[in-house]
C-alpha positions in Angstrom: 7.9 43.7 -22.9 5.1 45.8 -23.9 4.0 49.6 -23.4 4.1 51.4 -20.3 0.3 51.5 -19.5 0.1 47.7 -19.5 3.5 47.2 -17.4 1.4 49.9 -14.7 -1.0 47.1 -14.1 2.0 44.9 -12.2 1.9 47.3 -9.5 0.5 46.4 -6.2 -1.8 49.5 -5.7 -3.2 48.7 -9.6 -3.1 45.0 -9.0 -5.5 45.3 -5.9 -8.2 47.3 -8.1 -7.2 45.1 -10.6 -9.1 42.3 -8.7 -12.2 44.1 -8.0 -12.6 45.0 -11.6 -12.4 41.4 -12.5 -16.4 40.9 -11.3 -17.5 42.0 -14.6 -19.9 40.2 -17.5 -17.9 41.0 -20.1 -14.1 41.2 -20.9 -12.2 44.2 -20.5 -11.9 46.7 -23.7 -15.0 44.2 -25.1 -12.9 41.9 -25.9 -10.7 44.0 -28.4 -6.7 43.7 -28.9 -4.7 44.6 -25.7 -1.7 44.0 -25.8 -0.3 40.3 -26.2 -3.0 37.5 -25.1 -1.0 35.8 -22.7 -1.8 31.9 -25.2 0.4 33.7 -27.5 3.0 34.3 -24.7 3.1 30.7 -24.1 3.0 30.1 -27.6 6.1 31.9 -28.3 8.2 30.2 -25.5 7.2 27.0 -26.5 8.8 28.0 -30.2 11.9 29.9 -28.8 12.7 26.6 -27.1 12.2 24.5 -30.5 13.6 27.2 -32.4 16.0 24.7 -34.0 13.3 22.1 -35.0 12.5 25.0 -37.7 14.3 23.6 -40.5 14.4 22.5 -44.2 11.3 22.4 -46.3 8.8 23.8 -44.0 4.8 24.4 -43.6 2.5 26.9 -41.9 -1.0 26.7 -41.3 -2.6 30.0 -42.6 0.5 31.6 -43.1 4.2 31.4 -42.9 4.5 33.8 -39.8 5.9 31.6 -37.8 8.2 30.2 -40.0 9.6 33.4 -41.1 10.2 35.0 -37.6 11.5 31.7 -36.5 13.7 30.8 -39.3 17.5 30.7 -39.2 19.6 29.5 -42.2 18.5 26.1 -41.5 15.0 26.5 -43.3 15.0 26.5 -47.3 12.0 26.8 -48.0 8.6 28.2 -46.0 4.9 27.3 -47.2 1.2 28.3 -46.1 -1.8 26.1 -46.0 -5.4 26.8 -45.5 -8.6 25.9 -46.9 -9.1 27.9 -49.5 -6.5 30.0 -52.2 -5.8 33.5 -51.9 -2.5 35.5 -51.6 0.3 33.8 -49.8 -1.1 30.6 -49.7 0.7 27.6 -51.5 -1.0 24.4 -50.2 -5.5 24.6 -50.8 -6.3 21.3 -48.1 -8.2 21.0 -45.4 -6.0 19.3 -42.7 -8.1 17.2 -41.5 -8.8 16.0 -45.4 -5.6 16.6 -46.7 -4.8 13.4 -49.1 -3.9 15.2 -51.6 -0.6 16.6 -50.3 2.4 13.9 -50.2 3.2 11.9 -47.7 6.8 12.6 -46.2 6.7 16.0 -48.0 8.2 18.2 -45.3 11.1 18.9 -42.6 8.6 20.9 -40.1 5.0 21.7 -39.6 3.2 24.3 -37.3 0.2 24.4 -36.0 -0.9 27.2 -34.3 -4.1 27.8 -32.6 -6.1 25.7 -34.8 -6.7 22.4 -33.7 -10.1 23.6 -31.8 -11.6 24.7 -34.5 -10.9 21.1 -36.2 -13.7 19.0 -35.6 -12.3 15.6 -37.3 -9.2 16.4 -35.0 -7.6 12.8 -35.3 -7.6 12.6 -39.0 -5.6 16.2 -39.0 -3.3 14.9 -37.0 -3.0 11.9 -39.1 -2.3 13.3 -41.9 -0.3 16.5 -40.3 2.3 13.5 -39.1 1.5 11.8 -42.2 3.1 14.7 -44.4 6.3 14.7 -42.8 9.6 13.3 -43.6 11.2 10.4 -41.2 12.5 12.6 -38.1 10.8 15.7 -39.4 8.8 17.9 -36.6 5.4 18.7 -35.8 4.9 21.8 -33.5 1.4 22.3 -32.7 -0.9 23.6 -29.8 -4.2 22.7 -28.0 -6.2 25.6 -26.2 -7.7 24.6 -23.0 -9.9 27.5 -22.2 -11.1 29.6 -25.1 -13.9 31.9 -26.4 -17.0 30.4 -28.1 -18.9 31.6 -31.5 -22.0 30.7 -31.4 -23.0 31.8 -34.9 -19.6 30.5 -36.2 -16.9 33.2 -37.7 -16.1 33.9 -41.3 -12.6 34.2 -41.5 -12.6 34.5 -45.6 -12.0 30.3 -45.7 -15.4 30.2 -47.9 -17.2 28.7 -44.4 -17.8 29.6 -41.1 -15.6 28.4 -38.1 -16.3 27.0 -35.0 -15.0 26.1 -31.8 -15.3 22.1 -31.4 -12.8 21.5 -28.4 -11.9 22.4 -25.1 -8.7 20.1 -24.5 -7.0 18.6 -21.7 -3.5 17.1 -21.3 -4.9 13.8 -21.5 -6.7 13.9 -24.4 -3.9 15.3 -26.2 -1.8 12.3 -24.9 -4.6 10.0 -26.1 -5.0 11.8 -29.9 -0.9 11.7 -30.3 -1.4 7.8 -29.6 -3.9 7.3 -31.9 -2.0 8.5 -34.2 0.4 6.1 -34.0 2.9 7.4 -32.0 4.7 6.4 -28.6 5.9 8.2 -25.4 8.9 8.5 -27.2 8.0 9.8 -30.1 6.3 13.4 -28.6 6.8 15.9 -25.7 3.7 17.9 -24.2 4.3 21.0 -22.4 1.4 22.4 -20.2 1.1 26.5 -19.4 -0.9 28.5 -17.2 -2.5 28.4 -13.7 -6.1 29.0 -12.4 -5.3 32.8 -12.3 -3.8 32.8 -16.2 -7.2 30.9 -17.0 -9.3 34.0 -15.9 -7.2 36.6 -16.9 -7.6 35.4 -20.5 -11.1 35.2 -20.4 -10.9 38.3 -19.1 -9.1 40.0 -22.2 -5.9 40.9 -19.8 -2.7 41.0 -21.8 0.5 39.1 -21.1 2.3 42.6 -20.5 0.1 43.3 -17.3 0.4 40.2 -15.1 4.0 40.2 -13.2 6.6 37.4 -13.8 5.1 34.9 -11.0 1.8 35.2 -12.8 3.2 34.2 -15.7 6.0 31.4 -15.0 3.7 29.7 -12.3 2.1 26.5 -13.7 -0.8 24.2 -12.2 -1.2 21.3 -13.5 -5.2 21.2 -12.4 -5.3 24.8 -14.3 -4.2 24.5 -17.7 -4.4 26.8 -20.3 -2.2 25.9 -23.0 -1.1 22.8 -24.3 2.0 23.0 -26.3 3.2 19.6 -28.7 6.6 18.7 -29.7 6.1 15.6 -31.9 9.0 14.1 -34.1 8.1 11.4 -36.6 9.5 8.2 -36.2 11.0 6.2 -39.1 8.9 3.3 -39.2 5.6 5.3 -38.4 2.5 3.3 -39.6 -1.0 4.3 -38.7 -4.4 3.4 -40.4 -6.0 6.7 -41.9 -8.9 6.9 -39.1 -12.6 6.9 -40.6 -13.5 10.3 -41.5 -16.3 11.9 -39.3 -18.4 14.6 -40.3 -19.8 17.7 -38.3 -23.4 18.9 -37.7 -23.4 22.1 -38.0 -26.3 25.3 -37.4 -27.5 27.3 -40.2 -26.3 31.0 -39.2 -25.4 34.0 -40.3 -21.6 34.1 -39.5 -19.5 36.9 -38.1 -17.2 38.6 -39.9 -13.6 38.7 -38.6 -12.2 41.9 -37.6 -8.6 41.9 -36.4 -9.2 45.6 -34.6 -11.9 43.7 -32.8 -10.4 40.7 -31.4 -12.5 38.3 -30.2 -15.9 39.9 -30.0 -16.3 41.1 -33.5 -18.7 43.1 -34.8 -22.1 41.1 -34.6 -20.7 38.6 -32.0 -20.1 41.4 -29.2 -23.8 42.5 -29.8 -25.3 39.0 -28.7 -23.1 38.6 -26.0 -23.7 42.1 -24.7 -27.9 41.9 -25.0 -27.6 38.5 -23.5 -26.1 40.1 -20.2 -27.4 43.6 -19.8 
């Protein structure tokens, strides 16, 4: 997995420097791409083991990515949804205001890395289990530790985004059974360790932490939570009162996938504020 210079930094001699490198301000390469961020590692995992849960008529939020590298024969039919139309998108809602899609409309529905960024986060997942068919699947995650925007980011939806949550297992428990669902009805699996928590502040890619690194998991350290939820038939829930955000008049950054997290205008602040 990964290239050769990242797969150096498993080595014991690299690993030591490694640690004394860590006392920094800011993360390593400024925050840009390296490699893969080790939430997506998890990420992946989590699908591989639900890769047959990918089925049927199936939706995406912001793309159909997932679907598509996912899919087997079993899916007929792979849709985006986001917030606002442009190319590759077939479903305009916002989730967490999404009456106008039908209820019991689809086989499987993933969720990736946006439910922080949600701040009405119990009526998206009322209406993300809402949308499904009887039995159909929700795959969705919860980030634990993330970076923060303080001038929000445009990411071309029309307005800027910000991050709302910080979860932890049980408050992911507690929003699945608000939504009218039972112990039975969803699986939660937690990844990452007080080490993995650092190292993704810290901009390391998945490729240069070892195995152990990796696989080890402390429950008092979680990074990722991962969300197997299967509608049951006779699901009933109460559409939860909608809630509305305050939000700061700024002057949003734009995203810039070469960037990473610290794009242009957001690594600027961050860097004056700690020189």
């Amino acid at each position: 997995m990964g290239s050769a210079p990242l797969r150096l930094g498993r080595l014991p001699i690299v690993r030591a420097w490694r640690g004394q490198s860590l006392r920094r301000l800011q993360p390593l390469a400024g925050g840009r791409q390296r490699g893969t961020a080790v939430v997506r590692y998890y990420w992946q995992q989590f699908l591989d083991d639900c890769r047959a849960d990918i089925r049927g008529r199936g939706l995406e939020v912001g793309s159909t990515a997932t679907l598509q590298h996912m899919a087997s024969g079993a899916l007929t039919t792979a849709e985006a949804l986001d917030v606002r139309p442009r190319d590759g998108v077939h479903v305009v809602a916002d989730l967490s205001r999404a009456d106008g899609i039908e209820a019991g409309r689809y086989d499987c529905f993933v969720v990736p890395f946006t439910t922080h960024l949600i701040y009405d986060v119990d009526a998206a997942l009322f209406h993300a289990v809402r949308i499904l068919k009887p039995g159909g699947v929700l795959l969705v995650n919860f980030t634990c530790v993330d970076y923060y925007f303080e001038r929000g980011l445009d990411m071309g939806t029309g307005t800027p985004l910000f991050v709302f949550w910080s979860f932890t297992p049980i408050q992911v428990e507690n929003l699945l059974r608000r939504t009218g669902l039972t112990e039975r009805d969803f699986t939660l699996t937690t990844y990452g360790n007080l080490f993995l928590r650092v190292a993704y502040q810290m901009n390391m890619a998945a490729e240069e932490l070892t195995a152990d690194e990796r696989n080890h998991r402390d429950p008092g350290h979680p990074l990722l939570i991962c969300a197997r939820v299967v509608k049951p038939a006779d699901w009933s829930a109460d559409r939860p009162p909608y809630r509305e955000p305050w939000l700061p008049q700024t002057n949003a950054a734009d995203w810039n996938s070469k960037t990473g997290h610290y794009p242009p205008g957001v690594g600027s602040v961050f860097r004056n504020r700690t020189q």
